[in-house]
N, C-alpha and C positions, 0 to 999 in steps of 0.2 A: 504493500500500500504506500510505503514513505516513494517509492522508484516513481507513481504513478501519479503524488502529489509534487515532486519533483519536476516530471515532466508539465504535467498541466501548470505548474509557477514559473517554467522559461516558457511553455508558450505563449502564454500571459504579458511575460515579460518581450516576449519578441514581440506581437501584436501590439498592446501599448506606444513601446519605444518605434517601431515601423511610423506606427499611424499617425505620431508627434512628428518625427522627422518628413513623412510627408507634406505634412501640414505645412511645418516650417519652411517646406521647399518651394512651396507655391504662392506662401506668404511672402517669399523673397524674390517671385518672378513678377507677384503683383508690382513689388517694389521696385524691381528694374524696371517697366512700364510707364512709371513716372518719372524714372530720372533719380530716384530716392537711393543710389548706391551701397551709402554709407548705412543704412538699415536694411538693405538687401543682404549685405555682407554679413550683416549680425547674426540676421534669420537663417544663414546658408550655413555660418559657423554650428547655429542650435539645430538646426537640421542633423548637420556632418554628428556631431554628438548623442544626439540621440538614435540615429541609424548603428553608432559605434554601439551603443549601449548594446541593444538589437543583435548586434552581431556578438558579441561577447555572450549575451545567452545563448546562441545558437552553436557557436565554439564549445562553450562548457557540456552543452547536450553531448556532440560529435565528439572531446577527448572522454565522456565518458562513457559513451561506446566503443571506443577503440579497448576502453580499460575493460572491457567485455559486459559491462551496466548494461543489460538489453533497456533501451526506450520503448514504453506502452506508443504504439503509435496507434494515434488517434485524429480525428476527424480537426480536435483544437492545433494540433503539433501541423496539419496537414494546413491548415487554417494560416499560422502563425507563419508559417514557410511562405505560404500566397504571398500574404504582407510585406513580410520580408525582403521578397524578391520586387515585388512591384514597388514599393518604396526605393530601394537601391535605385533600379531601373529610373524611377524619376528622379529622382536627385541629381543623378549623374547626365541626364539629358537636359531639367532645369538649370545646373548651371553649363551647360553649351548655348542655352539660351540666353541664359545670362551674356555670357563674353561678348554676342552680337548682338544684344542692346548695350554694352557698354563701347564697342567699335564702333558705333553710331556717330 
């Protein structure tokens, strides 16, 4: 039961931290939109941060599987992965966005 409370508190934890750093990401492409740089930067900073966070649950899961810790895999871990990924994915394209509003 502790392996299955475990899992469902990184997936938790990687969902949360995903769906902040998304947020933050597109709160910082609002910002390059208007020219607001210097707040765009901040939001991309608490984005990058909280995507880390995200990933660090998701590492912690992975070395302890490798340590032979079977993970309950479930529908929230499956979930939390989604997130995960799609968040990465935007951040990483929001600021490419970003650079060519700031080459403007």
């Amino acid at each position: 039961m502790e392996d299955i409370m475990t899992t469902e508190l990184a997936s938790m934890t990687i969902i949360a931290n995903s769906g902040d750093g998304r947020s933050y990401a597109f709160q910082a492409l609002e910002e390059a939109r208007v020219g607001n740089f210097e707040e765009c930067d901040r939001l991309l900073k608490q984005s990058d941060q909280a995507i880390h966070m995200a990933h660090k649950a998701q590492t912690d899961l992975l070395v302890s599987e490798a340590r032979g810790e079977k993970q309950d895999i479930n529908i929230l871990l499956i979930h939390s992965q989604d997130h995960f990924m799609t968040s990465m994915l935007a951040n990483e394209l929001i600021k490419e966005i970003i650079r060519l509003y700031k080459e403007k």
